[in-house]
GUKEZA-677765 format. One record per residue (C-alpha): x, y, z. Coordinates in pm, 1 decimal. Each point is the difference from the previous one (the first is absolute). Layout:
// residues N
@c1->X; c2->Y; c3->Z
...
//
This chain:
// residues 444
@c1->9841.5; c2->2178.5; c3->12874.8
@c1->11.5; c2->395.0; c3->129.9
@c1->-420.0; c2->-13.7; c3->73.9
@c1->123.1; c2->-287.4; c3->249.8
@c1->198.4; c2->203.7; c3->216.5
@c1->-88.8; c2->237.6; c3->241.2
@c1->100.3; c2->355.1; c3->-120.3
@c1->-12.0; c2->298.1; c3->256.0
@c1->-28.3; c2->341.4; c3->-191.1
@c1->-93.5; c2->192.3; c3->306.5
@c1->-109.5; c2->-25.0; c3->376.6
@c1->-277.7; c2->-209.2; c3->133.2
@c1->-268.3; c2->165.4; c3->-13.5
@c1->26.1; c2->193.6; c3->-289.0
@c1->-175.0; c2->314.0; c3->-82.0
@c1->-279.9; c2->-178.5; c3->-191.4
@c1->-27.8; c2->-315.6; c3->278.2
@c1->-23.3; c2->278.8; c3->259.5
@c1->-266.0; c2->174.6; c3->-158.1
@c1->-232.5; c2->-339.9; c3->-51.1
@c1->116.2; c2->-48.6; c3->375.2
@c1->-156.9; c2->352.1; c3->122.0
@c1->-313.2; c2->-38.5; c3->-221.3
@c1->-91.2; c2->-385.2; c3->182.6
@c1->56.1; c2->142.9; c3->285.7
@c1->-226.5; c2->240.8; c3->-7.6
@c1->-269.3; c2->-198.5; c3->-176.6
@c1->60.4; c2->-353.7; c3->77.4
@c1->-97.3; c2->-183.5; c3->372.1
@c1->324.4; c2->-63.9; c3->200.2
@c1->70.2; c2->-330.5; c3->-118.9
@c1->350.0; c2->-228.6; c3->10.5
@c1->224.2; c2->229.7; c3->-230.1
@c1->345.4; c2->-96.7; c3->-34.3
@c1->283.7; c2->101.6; c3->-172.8
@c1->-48.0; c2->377.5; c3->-213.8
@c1->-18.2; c2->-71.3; c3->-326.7
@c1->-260.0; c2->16.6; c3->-265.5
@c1->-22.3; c2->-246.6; c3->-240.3
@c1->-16.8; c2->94.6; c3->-415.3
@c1->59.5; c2->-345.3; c3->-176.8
@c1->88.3; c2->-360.8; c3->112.8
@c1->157.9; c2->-296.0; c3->-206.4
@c1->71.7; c2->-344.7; c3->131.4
@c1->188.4; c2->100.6; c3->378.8
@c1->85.9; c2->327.3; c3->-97.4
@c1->-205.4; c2->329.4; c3->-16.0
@c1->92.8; c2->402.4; c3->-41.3
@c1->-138.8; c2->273.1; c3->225.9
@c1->-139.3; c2->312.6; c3->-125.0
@c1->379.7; c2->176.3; c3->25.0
@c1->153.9; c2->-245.3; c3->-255.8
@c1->145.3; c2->-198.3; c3->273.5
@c1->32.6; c2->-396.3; c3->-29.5
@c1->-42.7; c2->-256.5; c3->242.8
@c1->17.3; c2->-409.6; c3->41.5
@c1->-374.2; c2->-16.5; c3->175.6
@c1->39.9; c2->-273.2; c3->261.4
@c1->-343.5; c2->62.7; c3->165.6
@c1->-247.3; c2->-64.3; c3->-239.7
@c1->24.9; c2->-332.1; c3->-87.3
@c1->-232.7; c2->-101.4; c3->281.6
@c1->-307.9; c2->134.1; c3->-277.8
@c1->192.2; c2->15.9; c3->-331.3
@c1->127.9; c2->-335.9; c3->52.3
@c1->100.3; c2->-49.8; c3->-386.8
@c1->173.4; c2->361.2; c3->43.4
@c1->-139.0; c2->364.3; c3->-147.7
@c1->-174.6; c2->32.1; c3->-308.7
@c1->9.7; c2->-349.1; c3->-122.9
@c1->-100.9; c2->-52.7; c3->-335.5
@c1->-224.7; c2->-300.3; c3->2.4
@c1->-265.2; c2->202.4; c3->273.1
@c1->73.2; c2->318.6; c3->-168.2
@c1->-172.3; c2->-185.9; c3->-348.4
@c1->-212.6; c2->-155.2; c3->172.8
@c1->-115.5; c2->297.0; c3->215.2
@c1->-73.3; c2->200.7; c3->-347.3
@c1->-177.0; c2->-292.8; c3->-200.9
@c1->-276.5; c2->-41.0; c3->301.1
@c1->14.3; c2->360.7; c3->19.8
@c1->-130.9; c2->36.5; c3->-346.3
@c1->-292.8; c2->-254.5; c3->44.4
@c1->-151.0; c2->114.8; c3->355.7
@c1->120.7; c2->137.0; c3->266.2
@c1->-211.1; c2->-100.3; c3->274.4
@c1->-318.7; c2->-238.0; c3->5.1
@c1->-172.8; c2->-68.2; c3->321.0
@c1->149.5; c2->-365.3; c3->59.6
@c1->-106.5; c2->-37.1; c3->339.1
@c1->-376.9; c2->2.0; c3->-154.9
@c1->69.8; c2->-126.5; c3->-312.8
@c1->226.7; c2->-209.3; c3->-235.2
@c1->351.1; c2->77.9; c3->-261.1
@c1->266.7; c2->-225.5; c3->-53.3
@c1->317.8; c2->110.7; c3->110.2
@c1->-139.1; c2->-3.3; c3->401.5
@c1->-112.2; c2->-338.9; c3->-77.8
@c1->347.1; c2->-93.7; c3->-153.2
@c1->209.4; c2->161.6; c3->288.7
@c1->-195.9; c2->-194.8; c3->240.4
@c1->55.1; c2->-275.9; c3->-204.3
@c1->367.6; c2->39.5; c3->14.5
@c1->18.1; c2->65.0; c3->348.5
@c1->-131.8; c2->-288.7; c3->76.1
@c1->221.2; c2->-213.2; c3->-227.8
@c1->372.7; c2->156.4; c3->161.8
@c1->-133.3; c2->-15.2; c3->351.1
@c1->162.1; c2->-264.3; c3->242.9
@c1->-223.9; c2->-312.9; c3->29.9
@c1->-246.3; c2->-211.0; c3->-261.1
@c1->-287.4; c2->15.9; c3->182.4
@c1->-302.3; c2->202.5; c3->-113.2
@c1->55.2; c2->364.6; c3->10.6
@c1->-209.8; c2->348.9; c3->-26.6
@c1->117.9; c2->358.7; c3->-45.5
@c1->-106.7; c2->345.1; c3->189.7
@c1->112.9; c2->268.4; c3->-220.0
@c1->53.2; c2->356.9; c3->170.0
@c1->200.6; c2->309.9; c3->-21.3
@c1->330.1; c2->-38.9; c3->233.7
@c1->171.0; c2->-226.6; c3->272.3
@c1->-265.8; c2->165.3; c3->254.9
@c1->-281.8; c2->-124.1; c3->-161.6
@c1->129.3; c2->-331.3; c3->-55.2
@c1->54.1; c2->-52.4; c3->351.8
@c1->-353.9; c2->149.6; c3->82.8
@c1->-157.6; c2->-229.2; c3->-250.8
@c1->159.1; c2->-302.8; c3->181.2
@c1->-108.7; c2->154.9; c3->376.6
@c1->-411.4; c2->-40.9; c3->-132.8
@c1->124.3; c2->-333.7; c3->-166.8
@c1->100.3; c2->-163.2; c3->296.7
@c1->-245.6; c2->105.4; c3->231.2
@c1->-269.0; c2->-82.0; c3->-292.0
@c1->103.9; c2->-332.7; c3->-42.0
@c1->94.5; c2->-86.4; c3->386.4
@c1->-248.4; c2->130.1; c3->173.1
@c1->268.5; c2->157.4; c3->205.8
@c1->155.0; c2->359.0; c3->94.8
@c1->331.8; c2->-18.5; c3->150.4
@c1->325.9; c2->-8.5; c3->-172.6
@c1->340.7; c2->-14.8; c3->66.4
@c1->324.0; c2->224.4; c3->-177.1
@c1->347.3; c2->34.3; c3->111.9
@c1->228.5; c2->293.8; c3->151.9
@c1->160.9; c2->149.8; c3->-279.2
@c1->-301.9; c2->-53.4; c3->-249.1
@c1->-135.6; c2->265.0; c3->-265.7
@c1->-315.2; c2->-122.2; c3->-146.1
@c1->-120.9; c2->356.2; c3->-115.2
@c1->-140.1; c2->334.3; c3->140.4
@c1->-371.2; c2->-31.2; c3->7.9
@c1->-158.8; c2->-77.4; c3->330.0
@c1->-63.6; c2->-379.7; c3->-23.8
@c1->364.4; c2->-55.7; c3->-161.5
@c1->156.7; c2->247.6; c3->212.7
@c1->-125.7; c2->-207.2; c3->303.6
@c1->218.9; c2->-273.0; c3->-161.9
@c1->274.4; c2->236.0; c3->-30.4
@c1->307.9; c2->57.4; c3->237.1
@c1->264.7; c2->86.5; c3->-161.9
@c1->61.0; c2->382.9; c3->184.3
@c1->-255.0; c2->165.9; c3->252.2
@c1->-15.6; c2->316.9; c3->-260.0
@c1->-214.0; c2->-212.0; c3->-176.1
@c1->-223.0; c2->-119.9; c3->287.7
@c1->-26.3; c2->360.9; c3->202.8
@c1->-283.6; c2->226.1; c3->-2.3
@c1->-212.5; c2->-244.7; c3->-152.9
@c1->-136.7; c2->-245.5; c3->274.2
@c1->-244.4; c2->-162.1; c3->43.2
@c1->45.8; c2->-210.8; c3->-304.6
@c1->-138.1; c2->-343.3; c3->-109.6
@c1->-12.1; c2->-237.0; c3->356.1
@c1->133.2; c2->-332.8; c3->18.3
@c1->342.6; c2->8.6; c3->-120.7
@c1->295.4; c2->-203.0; c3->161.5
@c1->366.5; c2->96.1; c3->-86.5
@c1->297.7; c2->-244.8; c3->70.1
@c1->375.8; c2->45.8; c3->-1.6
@c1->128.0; c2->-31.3; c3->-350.5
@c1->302.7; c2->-246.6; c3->-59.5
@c1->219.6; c2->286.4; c3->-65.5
@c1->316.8; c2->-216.9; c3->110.8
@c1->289.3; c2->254.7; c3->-25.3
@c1->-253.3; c2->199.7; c3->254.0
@c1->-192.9; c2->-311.8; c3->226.0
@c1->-274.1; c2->140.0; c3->202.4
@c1->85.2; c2->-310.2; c3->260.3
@c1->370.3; c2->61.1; c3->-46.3
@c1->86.5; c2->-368.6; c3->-111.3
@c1->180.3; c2->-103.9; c3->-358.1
@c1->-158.1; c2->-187.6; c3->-296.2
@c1->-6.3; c2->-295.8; c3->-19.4
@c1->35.7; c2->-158.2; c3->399.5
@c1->-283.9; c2->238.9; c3->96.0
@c1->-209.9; c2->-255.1; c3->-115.0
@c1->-226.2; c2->237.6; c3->-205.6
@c1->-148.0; c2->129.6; c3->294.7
@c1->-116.0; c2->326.6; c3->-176.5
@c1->-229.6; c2->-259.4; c3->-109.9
@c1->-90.9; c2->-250.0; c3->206.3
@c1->-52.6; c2->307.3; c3->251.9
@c1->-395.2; c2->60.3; c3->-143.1
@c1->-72.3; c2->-373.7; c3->42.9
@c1->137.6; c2->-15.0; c3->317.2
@c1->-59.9; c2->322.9; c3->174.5
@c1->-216.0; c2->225.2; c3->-205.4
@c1->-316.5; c2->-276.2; c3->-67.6
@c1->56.5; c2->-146.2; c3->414.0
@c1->32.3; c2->408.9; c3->109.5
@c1->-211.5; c2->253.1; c3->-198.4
@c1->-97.0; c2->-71.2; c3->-361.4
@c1->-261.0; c2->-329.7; c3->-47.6
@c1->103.2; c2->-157.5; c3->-282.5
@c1->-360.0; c2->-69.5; c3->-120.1
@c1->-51.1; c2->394.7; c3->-52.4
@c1->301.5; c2->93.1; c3->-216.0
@c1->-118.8; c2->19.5; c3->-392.8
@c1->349.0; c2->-11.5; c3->-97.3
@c1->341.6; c2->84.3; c3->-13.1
@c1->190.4; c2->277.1; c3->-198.7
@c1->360.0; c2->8.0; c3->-98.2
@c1->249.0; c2->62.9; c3->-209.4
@c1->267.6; c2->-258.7; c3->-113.8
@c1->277.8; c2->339.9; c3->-41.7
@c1->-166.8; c2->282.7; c3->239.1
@c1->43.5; c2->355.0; c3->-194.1
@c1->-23.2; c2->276.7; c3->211.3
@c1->90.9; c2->-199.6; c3->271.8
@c1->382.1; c2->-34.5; c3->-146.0
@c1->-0.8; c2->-217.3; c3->-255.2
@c1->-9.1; c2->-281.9; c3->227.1
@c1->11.9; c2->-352.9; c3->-91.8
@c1->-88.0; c2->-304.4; c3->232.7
@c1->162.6; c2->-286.5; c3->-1.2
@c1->-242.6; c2->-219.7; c3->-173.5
@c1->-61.6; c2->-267.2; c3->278.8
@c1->-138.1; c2->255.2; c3->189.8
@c1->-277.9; c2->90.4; c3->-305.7
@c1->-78.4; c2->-396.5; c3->0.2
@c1->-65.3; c2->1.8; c3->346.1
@c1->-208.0; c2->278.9; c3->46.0
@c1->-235.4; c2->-126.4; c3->-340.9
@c1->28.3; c2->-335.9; c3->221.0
@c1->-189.5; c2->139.1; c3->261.3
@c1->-227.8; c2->176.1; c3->-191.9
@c1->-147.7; c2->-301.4; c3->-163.5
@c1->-16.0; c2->-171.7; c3->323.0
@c1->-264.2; c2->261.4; c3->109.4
@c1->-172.0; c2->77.2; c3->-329.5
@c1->136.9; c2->358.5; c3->2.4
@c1->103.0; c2->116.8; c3->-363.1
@c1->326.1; c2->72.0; c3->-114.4
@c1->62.6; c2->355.7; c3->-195.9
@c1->284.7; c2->77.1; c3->-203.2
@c1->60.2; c2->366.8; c3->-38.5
@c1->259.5; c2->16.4; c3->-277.4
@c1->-100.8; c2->339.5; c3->-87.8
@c1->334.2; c2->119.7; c3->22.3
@c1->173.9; c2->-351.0; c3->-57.6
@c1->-166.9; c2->-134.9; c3->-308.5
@c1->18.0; c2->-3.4; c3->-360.9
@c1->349.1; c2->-102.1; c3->-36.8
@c1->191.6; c2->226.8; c3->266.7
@c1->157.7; c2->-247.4; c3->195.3
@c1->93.9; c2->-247.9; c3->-285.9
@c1->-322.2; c2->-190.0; c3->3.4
@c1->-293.9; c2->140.5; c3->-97.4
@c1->-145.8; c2->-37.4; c3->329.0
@c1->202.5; c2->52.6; c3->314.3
@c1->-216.6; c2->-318.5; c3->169.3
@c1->157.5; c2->-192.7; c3->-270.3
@c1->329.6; c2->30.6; c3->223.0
@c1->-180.4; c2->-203.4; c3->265.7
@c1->-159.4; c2->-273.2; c3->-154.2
@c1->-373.2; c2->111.9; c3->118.4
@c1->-301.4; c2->69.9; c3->-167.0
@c1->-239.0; c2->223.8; c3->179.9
@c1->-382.0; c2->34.7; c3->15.6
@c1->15.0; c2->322.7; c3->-103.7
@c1->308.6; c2->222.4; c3->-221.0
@c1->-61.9; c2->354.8; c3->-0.2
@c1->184.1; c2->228.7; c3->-294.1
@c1->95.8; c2->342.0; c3->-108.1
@c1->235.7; c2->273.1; c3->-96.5
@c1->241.0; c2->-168.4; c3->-302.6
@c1->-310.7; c2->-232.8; c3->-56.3
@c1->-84.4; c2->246.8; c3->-329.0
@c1->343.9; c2->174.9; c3->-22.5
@c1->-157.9; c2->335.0; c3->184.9
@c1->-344.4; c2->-9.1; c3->-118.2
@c1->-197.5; c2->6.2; c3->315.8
@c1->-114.5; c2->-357.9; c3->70.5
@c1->-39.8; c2->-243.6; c3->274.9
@c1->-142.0; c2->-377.9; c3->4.4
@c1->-70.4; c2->-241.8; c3->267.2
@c1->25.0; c2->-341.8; c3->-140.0
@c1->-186.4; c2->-286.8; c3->243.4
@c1->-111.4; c2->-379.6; c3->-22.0
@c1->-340.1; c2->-8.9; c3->-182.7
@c1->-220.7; c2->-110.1; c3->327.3
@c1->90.2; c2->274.3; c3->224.5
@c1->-199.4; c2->230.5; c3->-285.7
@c1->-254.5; c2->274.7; c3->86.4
@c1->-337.3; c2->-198.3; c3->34.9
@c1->-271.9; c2->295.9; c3->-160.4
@c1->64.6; c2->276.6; c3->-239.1
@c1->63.7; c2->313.5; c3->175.6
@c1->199.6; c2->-112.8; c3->259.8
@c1->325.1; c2->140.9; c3->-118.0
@c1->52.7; c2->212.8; c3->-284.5
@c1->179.4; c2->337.1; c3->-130.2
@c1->10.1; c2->171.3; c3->-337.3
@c1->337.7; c2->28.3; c3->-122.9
@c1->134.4; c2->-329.4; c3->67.7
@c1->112.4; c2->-179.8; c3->-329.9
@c1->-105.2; c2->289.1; c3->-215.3
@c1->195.6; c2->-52.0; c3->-340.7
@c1->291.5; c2->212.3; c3->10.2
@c1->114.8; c2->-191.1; c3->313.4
@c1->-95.5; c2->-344.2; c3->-121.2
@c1->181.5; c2->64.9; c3->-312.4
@c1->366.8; c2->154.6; c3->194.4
@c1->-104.5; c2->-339.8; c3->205.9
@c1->22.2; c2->-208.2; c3->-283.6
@c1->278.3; c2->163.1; c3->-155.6
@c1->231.1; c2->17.1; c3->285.2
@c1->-86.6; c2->-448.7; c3->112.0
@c1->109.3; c2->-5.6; c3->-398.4
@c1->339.9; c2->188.5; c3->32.3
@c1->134.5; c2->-176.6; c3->304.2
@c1->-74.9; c2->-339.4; c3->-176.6
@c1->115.6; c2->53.6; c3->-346.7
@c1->271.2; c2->259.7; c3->77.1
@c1->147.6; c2->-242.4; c3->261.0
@c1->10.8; c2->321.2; c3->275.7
@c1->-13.7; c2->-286.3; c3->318.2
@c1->279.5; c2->-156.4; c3->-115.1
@c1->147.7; c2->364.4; c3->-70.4
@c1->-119.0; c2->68.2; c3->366.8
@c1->211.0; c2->-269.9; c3->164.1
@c1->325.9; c2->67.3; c3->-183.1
@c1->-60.2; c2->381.4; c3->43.0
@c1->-144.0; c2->-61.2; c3->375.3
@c1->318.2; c2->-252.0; c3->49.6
@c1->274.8; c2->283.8; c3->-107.1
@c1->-160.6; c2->239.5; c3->188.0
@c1->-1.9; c2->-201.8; c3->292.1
@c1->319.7; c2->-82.6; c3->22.8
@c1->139.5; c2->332.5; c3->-53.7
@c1->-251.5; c2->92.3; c3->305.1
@c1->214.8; c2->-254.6; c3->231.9
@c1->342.7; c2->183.0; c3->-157.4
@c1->-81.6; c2->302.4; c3->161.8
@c1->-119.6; c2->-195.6; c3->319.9
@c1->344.3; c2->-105.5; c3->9.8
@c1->127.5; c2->354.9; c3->-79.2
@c1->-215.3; c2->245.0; c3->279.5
@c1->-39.7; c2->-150.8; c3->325.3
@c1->-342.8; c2->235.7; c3->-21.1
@c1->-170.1; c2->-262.6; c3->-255.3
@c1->-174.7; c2->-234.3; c3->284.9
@c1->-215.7; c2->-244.2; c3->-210.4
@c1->-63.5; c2->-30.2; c3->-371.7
@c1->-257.8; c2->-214.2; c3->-150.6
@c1->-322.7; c2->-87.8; c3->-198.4
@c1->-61.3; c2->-181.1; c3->-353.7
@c1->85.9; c2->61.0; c3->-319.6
@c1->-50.4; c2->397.9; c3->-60.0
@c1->-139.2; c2->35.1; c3->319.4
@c1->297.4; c2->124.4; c3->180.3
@c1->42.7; c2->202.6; c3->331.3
@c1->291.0; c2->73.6; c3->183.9
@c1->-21.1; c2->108.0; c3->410.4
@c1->209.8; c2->242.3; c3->117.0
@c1->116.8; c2->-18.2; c3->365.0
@c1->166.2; c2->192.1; c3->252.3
@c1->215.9; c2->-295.5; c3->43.8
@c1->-32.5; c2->-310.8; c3->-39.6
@c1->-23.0; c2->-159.5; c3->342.2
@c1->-306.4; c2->255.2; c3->167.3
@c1->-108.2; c2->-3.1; c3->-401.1
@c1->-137.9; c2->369.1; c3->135.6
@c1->-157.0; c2->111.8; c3->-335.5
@c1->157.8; c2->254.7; c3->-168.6
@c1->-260.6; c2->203.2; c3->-187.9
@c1->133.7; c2->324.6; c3->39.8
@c1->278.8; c2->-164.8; c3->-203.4
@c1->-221.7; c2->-203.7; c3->-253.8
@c1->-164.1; c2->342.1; c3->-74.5
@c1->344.4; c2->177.5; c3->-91.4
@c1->75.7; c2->-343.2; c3->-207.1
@c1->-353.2; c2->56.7; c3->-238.0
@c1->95.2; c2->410.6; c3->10.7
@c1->355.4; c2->-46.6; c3->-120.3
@c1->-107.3; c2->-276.2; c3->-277.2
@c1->-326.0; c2->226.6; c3->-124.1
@c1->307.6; c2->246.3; c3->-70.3
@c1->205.2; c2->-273.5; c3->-170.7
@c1->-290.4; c2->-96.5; c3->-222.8
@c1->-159.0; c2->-313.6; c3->227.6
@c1->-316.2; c2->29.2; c3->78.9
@c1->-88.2; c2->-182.1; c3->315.5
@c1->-242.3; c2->-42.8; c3->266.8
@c1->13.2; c2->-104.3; c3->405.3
@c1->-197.2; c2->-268.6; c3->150.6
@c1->-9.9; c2->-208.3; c3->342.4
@c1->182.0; c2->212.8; c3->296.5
@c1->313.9; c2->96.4; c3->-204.3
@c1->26.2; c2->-200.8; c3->-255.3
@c1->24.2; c2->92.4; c3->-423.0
@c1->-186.7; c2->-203.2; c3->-265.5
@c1->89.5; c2->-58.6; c3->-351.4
@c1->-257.8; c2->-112.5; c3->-260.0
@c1->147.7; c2->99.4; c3->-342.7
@c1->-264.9; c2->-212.4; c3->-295.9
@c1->102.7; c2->-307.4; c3->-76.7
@c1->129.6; c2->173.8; c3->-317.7
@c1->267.7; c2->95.6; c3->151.2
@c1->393.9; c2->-76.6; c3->-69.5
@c1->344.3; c2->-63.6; c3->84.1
@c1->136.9; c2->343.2; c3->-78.7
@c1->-343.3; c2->142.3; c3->159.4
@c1->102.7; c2->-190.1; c3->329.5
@c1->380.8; c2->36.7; c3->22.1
@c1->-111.1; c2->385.4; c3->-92.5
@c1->-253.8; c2->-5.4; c3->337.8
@c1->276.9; c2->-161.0; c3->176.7
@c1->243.4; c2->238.1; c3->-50.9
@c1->-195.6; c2->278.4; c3->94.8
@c1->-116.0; c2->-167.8; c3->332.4
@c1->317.8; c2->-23.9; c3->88.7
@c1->127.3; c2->368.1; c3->-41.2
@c1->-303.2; c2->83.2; c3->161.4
@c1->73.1; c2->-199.7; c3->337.4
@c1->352.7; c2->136.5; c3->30.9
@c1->-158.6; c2->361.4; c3->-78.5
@c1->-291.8; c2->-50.2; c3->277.0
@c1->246.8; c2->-139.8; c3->236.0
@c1->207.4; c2->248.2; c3->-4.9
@c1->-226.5; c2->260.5; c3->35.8
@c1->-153.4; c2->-129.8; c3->327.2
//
């Protein structure tokens, strides 16, 4: 199928992508713009700019997890649209926020009794479950990991670690937050190997951290997520998740789930815990959670709930168009089959990942779950040096190919094509990732 294929008609930008390109700059706040081209439809995992060019979209499945323009939220997105657009549903009552909740609830790891914050983006969620622990603990400390993003207002940003552009300028932020080594394995912070290190990533904030500088008895609770994002699409070995929610229930400190980039089906489950056989406390959601409708939820066990009205609220969370795109997009990956899709799709891709490993010496590490991919691109592989003067000429020379791609971690590329996605689609990205290694190798 031709609308499959990427199909380059002139250079990147065009005339028409570099005139949308001038105009945000001018008029938009310097933000975290990538690649120069301007968007003018989207199906499935591919999309045209405004200068007729066509490209396999790779980035976007992080938000429109079922892929562009699918038609199930489309129709359901212009039925709602047609009844009401907007009722105030913090305040008062409709449906469809009551049946989203509903649903949340029901595909959520663990049977026991669960309630629903409903907000606006990944952000909010993770701000929601900040007052919910301290609320229900009594407590104000908390603990994240090197590596994390949990969002870029001031309370999640405290949480957040992923790069120090998001962190300068803009202390002091919310007190009270402990960050540990990650158990980024191909990169240890205590420069041992998985598994005779004996987890001690983890058993380090049992051992050190509550003896040394953080009381146990003061930390609310405990953020991570089971595939880090922005960090590099890193996954940790799932002993090391057990252990740390170990510890936590020891001490009574919660245990948070951010799967705002890792949920709703990316990784071949619909939640990335899933991987690790935990349930947490607390499971914070967003992006692909209404295929690109803004939305966020933070989904937590029933007693930890705010104790008085007025204690936490907004007034866009769960508003109708979301809840319905919510509803509609939980219905697609179920009766469409798109996990199972994910993990043959997430499988292929994977492997063809660790072809090229074998083929440039430059690949250091590739990994993550189902279509949750990253590779890291190294100097070489025995300093592992990152290379991301190199990774950027490897997302240049694809954008120009028709692969639209975007960096993460030190020097490392992710790939999130929705779970729509297929075998041509793959071999296709493939391809093109490889002509564009040789091409920003050579150029060096």
């Amino acid at each position: 199928m031709a609308q499959e294929c990427p199909k380059i008609i002139c250079s990147i930008p065009g005339p028409e992508s570099r005139r949308i390109v001038a105009m945000d700059t001018q008029y938009l706040a310097t933000g975290t713009k990538g690649s120069p081209v301007a968007v003018k439809w989207g199906k499935g995992v591919v999309f045209e700019d405004l200068d007729g060019n066509r490209f396999l979209d790779f980035t976007n499945g992080m938000v429109a997890g079922i892929g562009h323009g699918h038609p199930r939220v489309a129709k359901a997105i212009q039925e709602q649209a047609g009844k009401f657009l907007f009722f105030n549903g913090p305040d008062f009552y409709y449906e469809v926020q009551s049946q989203v909740a509903q649903a949340l609830v029901r595909v959520t790891p663990g049977d026991h009794r669960k309630k629903v914050f409903l907000s606006n983006s990944g952000a909010e969620a993770n701000e929601a479950a900040i007052k919910l622990a301290r609320s229900a603990t009594g407590r104000k400390q908390f603990i994240a990991f090197l590596g994390a993003f949990h969002g870029r207002t001031i309370g999640a940003l405290s949480l957040t670690a992923s790069k120090v552009v998001q962190r300068e300028t803009f202390f002091p932020m919310m007190p009270g937050v402990t960050h540990l080594p990650f158990a980024y394995c191909y990169r240890c912070s205590y420069k041992q190997s998985y598994p005779s290190c004996d987890l001690w990533c983890a058993q380090i904030l049992e051992d050190v951290y509550f003896k040394s500088v953080l009381p146990p008895e003061e930390v609310a609770a405990l953020f991570m997520e089971p595939e880090q994002g922005e960090g590099g699409y890193v996954v940790p070995p799932s002993p090391f998740v057990q252990k740390i929610q170990q510890i936590c229930q020891k001490y009574g400190i919660l245990f948070v789930a951010d799967e705002v980039q890792a949920g709703c089906g990316k990784t071949g489950k619909l939640f990335a815990i899933e991987h690790h056989a935990v349930v947490p406390d607390v499971l914070n959601l967003g992006k692909a959670i209404a295929s690109g409708v803004p939305m966020g939820a933070t989904i937590f066990r029933a007693e930890l709930d705010f104790p008085k009205q007025g204690r936490h609220s907004n007034t866009y969370g769960g508003n109708p168009l979301a809840a319905v795109a919510c509803l509609a997009t939980l219905e697609a990956i179920q009766e469409e089959k798109l996990l199972e899709n994910c993990q043959r799709m997430g499988q292929r891709f994977a492997d063809g990942l660790r072809g090229l490993q074998q083929e440039f010496e430059e690949i250091g590490d590739v990994r993550g779950l189902g279509l949750m991919l990253a590779i890291e691109l190294v100097e070489d592989r025995t300093s592992k040096e990152p290379a991301r003067a190199l990774r950027d000429r490897v997302i240049d020379a694809c954008c120009s190919k028709g692969l639209l791609l975007l960096p993460c971690g030190m020097s490392s590329i992710r790939f999130t094509p929705a779970m729509v996605v297929n075998a041509e689609q793959i071999d296709t990205a493939l391809g093109i990732l490889r002509e564009s290694i040789r091409e920003a190798r050579a150029s060096a």
